[in-house]
C-alpha positions as CSV (number, residue, x, y, z in Angstrom):
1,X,0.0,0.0,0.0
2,X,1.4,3.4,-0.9
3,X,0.4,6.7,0.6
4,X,0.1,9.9,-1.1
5,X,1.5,13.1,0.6
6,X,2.1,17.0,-0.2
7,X,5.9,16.5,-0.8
8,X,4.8,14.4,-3.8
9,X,7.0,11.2,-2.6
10,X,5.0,8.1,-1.5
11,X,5.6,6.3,1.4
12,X,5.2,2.1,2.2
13,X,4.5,0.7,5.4
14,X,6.3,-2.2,5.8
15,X,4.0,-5.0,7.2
16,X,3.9,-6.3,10.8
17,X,5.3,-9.4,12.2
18,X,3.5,-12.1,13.8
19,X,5.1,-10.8,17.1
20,X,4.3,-7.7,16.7
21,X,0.6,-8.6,15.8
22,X,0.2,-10.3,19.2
23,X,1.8,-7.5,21.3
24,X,-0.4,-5.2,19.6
25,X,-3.6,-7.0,20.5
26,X,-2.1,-7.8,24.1
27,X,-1.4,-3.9,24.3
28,X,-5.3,-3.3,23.0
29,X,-6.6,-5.9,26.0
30,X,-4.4,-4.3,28.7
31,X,-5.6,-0.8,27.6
32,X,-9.6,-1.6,27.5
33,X,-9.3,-3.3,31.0
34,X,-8.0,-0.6,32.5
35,X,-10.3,2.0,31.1
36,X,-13.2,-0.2,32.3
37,X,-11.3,-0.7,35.8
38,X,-11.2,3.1,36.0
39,X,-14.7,3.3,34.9
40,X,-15.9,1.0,37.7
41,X,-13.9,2.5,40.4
42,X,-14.1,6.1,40.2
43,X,-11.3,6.3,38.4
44,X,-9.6,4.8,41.3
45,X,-7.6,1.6,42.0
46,X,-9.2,-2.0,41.6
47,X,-11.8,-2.8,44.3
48,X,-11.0,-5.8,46.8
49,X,-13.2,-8.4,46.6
50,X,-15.7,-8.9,49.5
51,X,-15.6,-12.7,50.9
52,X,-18.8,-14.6,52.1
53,X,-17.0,-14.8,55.0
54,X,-16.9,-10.7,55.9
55,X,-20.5,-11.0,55.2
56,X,-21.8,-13.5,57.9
57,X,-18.9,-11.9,60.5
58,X,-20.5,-8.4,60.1
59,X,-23.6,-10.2,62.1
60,X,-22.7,-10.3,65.7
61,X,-23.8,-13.6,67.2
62,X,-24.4,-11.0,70.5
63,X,-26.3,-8.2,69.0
64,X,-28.2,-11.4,67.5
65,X,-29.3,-12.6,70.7
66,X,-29.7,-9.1,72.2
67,X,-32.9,-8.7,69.5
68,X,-34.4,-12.1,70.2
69,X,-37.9,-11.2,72.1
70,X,-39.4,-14.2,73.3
71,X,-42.2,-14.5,75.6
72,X,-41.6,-13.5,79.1
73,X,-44.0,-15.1,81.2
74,X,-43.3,-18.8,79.8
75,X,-39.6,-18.4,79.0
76,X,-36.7,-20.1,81.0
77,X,-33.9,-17.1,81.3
78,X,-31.7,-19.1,79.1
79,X,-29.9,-16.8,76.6
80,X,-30.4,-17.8,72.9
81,X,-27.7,-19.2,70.8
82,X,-27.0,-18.7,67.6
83,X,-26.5,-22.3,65.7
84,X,-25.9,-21.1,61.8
85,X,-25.5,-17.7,59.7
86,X,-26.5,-18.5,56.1
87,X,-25.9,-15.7,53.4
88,X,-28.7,-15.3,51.1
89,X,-28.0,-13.2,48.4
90,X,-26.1,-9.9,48.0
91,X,-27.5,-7.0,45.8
92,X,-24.9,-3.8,44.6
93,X,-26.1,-0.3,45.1
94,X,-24.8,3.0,43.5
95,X,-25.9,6.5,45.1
96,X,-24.4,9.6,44.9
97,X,-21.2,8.0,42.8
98,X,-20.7,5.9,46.1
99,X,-20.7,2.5,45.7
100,X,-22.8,0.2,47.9
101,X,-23.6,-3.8,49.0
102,X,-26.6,-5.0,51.3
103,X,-26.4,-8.3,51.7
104,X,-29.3,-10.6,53.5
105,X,-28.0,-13.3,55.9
106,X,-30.6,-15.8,57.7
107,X,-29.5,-16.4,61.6
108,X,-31.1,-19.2,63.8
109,X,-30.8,-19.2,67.2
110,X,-31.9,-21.9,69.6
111,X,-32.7,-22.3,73.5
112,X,-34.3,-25.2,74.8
113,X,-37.4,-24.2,74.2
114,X,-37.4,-22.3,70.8
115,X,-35.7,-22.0,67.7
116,X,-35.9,-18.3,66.2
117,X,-35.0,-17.4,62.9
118,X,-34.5,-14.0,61.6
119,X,-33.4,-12.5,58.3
120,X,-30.9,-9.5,59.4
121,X,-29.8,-7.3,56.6
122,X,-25.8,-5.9,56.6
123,X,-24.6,-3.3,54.9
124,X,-21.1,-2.3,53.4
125,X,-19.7,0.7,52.0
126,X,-16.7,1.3,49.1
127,X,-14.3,3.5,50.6
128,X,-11.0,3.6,48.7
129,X,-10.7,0.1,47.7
130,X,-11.9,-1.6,50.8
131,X,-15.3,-2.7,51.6
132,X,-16.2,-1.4,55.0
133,X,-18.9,-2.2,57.1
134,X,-22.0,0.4,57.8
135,X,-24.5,-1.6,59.8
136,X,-26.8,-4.5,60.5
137,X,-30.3,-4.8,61.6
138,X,-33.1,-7.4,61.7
139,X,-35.9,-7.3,59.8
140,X,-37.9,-10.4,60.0
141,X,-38.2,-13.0,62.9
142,X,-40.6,-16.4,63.0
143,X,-40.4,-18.9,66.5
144,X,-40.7,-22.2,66.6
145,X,-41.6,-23.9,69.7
146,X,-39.2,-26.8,70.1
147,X,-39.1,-27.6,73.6
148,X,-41.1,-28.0,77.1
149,X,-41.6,-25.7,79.9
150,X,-39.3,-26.1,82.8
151,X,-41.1,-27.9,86.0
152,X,-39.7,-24.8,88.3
153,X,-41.1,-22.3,85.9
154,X,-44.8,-24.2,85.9
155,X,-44.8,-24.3,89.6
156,X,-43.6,-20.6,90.1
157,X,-47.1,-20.0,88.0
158,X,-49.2,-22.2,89.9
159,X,-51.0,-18.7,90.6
160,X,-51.8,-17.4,87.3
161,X,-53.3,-20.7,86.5
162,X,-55.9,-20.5,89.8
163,X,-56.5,-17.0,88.3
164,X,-57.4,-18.5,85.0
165,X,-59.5,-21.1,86.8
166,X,-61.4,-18.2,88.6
167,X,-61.7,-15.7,85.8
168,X,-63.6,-18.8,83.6
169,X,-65.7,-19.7,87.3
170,X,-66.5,-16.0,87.5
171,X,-68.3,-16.7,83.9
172,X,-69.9,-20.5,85.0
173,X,-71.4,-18.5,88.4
174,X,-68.9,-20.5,90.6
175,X,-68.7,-18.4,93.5
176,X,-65.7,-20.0,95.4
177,X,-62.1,-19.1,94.0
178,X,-59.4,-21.0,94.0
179,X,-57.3,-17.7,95.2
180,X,-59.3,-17.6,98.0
181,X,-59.2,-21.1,99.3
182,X,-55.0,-21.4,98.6
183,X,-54.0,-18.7,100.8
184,X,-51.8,-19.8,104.1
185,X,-49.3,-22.8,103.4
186,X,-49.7,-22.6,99.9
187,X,-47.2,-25.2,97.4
188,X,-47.7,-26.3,94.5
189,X,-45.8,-29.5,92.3
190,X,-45.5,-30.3,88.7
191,X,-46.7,-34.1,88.7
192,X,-46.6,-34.5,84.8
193,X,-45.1,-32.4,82.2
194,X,-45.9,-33.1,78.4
195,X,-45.4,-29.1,77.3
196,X,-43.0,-30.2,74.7
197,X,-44.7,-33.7,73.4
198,X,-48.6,-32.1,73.3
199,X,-48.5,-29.2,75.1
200,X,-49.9,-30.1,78.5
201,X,-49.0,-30.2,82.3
202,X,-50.9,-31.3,85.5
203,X,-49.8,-29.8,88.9
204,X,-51.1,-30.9,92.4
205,X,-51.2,-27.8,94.8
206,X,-52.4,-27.4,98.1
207,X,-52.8,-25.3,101.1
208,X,-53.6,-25.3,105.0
209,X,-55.1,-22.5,106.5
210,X,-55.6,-23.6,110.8
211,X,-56.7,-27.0,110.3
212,X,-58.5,-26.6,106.9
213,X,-56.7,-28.5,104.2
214,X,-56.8,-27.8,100.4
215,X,-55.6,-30.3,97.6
216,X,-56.5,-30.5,94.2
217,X,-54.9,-30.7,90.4
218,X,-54.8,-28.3,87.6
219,X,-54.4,-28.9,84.2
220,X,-52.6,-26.8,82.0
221,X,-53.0,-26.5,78.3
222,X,-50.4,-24.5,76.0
223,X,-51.4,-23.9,72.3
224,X,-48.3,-21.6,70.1
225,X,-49.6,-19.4,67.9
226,X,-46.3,-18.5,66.9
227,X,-45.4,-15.4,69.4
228,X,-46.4,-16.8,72.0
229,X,-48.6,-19.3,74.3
230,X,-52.2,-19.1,74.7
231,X,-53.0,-20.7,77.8
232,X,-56.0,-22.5,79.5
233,X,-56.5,-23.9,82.7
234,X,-59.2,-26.1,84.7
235,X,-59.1,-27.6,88.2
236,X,-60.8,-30.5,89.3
237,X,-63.7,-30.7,92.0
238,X,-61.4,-32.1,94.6
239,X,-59.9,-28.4,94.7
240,X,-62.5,-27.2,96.5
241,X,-63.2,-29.2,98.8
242,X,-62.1,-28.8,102.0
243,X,-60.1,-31.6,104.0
244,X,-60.3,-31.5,107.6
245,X,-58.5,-34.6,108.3
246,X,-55.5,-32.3,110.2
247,X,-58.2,-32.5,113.4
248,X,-58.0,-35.9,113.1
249,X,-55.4,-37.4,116.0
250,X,-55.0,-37.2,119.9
251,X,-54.6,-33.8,120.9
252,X,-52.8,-32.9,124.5
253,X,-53.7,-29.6,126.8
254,X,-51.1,-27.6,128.5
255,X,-52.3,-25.5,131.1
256,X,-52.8,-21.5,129.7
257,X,-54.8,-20.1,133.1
258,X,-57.5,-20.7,135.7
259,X,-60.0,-17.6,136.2
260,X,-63.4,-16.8,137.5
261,X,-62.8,-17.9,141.1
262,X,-64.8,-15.3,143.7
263,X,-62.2,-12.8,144.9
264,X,-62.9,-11.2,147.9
265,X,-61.4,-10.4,151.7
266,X,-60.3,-13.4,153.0
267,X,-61.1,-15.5,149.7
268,X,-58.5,-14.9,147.0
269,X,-57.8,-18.6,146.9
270,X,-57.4,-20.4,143.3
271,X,-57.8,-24.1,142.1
272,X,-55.4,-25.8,140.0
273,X,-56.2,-28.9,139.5
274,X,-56.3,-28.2,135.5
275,X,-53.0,-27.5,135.7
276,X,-52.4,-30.9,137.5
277,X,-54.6,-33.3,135.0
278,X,-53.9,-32.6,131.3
279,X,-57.3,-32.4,128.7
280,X,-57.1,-35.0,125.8
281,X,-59.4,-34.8,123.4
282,X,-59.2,-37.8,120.2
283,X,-60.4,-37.1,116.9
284,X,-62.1,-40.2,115.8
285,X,-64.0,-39.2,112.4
286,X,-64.6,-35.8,110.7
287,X,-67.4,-35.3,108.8
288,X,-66.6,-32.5,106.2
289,X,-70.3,-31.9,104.9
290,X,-71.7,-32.0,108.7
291,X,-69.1,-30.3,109.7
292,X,-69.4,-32.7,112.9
293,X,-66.9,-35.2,114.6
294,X,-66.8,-38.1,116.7
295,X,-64.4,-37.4,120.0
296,X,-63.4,-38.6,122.8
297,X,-63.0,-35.9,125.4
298,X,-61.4,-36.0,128.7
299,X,-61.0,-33.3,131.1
300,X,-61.3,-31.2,134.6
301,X,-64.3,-30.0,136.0
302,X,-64.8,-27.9,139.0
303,X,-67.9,-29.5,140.9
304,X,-67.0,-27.5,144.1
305,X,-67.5,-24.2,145.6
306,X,-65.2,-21.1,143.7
307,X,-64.6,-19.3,147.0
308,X,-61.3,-20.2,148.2
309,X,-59.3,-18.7,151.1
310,X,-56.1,-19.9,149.4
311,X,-54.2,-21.4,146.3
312,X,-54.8,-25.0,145.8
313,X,-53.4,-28.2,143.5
314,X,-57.2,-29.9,144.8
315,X,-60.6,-29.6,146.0
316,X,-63.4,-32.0,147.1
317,X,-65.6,-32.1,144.2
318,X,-62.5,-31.5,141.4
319,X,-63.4,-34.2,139.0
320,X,-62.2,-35.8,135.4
321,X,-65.0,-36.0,132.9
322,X,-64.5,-38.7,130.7
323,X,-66.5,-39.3,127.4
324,X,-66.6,-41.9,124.4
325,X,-67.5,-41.0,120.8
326,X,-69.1,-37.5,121.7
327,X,-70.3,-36.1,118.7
328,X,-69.7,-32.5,118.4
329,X,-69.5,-29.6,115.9
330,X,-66.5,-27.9,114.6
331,X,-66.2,-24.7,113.3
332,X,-62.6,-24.8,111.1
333,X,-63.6,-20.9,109.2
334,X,-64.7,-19.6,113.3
335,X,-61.6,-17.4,114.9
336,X,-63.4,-17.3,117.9
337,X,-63.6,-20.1,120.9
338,X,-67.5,-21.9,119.8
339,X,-69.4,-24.5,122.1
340,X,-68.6,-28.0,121.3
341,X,-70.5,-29.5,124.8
342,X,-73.0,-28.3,127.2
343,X,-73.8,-30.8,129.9
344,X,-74.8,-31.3,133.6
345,X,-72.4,-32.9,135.9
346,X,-74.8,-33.1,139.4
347,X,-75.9,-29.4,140.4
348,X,-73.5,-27.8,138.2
349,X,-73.3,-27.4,134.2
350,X,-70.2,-27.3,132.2
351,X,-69.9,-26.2,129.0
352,X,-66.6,-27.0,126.3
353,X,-65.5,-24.7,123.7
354,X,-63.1,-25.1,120.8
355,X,-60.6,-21.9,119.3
356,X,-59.0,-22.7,116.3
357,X,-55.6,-21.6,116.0
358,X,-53.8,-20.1,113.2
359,X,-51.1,-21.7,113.5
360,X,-52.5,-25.1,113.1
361,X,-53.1,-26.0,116.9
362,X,-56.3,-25.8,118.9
363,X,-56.9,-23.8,122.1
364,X,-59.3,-25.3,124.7
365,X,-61.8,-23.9,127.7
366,X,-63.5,-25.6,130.3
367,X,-66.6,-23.8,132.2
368,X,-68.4,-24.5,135.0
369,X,-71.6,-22.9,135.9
370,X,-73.8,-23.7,139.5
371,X,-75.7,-20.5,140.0
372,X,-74.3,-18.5,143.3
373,X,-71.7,-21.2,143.8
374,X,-68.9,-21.7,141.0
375,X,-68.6,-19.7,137.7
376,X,-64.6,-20.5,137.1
377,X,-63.0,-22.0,134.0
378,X,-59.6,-23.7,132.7
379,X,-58.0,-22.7,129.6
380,X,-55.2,-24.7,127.5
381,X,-53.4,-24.9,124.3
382,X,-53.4,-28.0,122.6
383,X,-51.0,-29.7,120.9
384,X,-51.4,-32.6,118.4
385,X,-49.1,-36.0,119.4
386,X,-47.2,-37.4,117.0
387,X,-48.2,-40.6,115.7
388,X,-45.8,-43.6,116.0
């Protein structure tokens, strides 16, 4: 090939060599990637590639677990673990010039009871040729109930299930609640726990108020709805019903006081022979609809004059009542002494009264009654014997 110029001489270009040829196209590569590597960067220097690895690290296991909410009132405090980080996809973003990735990781944590997994999204800036990390935040979370409630946790609620018993009697016209009967000496035990097979759990609970027993079960029902429990309780008949069996035994007096005896000049005398002869009294049988028992009572009565010129362990007419299977009322809800006998002994009448005690004991009082001759009575604390 020739070409033509203003001098009027032609000049020939020589043809390239095979080496040539390739450095040339080499040359042409070199020089295209660079243009598009400027391009891409800004004009800057070659980003750095950002690893899978940066990714799931930029999600702190802690600030994981820190987010978790899981329901309060059923939970165990056990902290939530995170088992796996999974990266689900990564999307580029341009604003401004400035060069953006927001990647998508899914996170599962797990306690004993749930396994929680959350999509948390992370975000990472281009700043010279590094990627640096701008933040990460959750977005959505779903919980799967995986495990059962702990047996302290149920019984530490047994509560909130007798106020679910009442607020459901409060609807059927029940007019005894549960709360009410399971005040004093109140416990409660987990007896079978299936919350993680089907969701259910029985607990027996009682309570003693004096000499009033409570026992019954409650069954517990836990449905997830996905957040969280809905609960349902029911307690059997039993719970209500009251158990007066604690009466039943041999109860022993201790002398408390003697008082009533005529005090005047020259007669300030006192008779104690209560506080020489102990009261029994035997519960036998308790009735709990009757409210009535069968007893056997013995005691001190004062069959003699109550005008004493001095202190004494005895008097003529001091004498020990004793009776077989007396049947008398009790009064467990009374805090006030009530008459369990009134009988005649000769020419005078003595009358028995029960008090119950809070504390679980009895209190006793003897009274004797002969109009214008004795009006005195013996008081004691009883005390239930131990059996064998």
């Amino acid at each position: 090939m020739k070409a033509q110029f203003g001098c009027g001489k032609a000049l020939c270009c020589a043809p390239l060599s095979r080496a040539q040829k390739a450095c040339f196209v080499l040359a042409c590569v070199a020089l295209f990637a660079a243009i598009a590597c400027l391009s891409g960067c800004g004009g800057g220097l070659m980003a750095s590639q950002l690893s899978e690895d940066e990714i799931l690290d930029s999600v702190d296991a802690e600030d994981v677990a820190d987010h978790v909410i899981l329901p309060d009132e059923w939970c165990s405090s056990e902290a939530p673990a995170v088992v796996s980080k999974t990266l689900e996809g990564v999307e580029d973003q341009k604003f401004d010039d400035a060069l953006y990735k927001e990647a998508t990781v899914v996170v599962v944590c797990e306690t004993s009871q749930f396994r929680i997994s959350s999509d948390w999204v992370t975000q990472f800036e281009l700043v010279g040729n590094q990627w640096q990390h701008l933040d990460s935040y959750p977005m959505d979370e779903s919980i799967e109930w995986v495990g059962g409630i702990p047996n302290d946790l149920l019984a530490s609620r047994a509560t909130a299930f007798m106020q679910m018993v009442d607020e459901n009697s409060e609807s059927s016209k029940r007019d005894t609640r549960l709360l009410d009967l399971y005040k004093e000496g109140f416990s409660a035990e987990v007896i079978d726990n299936k919350t993680a097979e089907d969701g259910t759990a029985l607990l027996a609970v009682s309570a003693q108020q004096g000499l009033t027993k409570y026992q019954g079960t409650l069954a517990a029902s836990f449905a997830w709805t996905g957040t969280d429990w809905q609960v349902t309780c029911t307690a059997d008949k039993g719970a209500y019903q009251a158990d007066y069996s604690p009466y039943e035994g041999t109860w022993i007096g201790s002398f408390v006081e003697t008082s009533g005896w005529w005090d005047a000049a020259g007669h300030e005398g006192k008779c104690y022979a209560a506080k020489e002869t102990s009261p029994s009294i035997t519960f036998k049988e308790v009735d709990p609809v009757s409210l009535t028992a069968k007893a056997d009572l013995s005691f001190v009565v004062h069959a003699h004059d109550d005008t004493l010129d001095n202190d004494v362990a005895s008097v003529e007419g001091d004498t020990t009542i004793e009776l077989k299977d007396a049947l008398i009322t009790l009064e467990p809800d009374n805090s006030n002494s009530y008459k369990i006998l009134d009988k005649d002994y000769g020419d005078y009448n003595y009358t028995v009264y029960l008090e119950n005690d809070d504390s679980g004991n009895l209190k006793l009082m003897v009274k004797v009654f002969n109009f214008l001759v004795a009006n005195v009575s013996d008081s004691y604390s009883l005390s239930k014997l131990e059996e064998a």
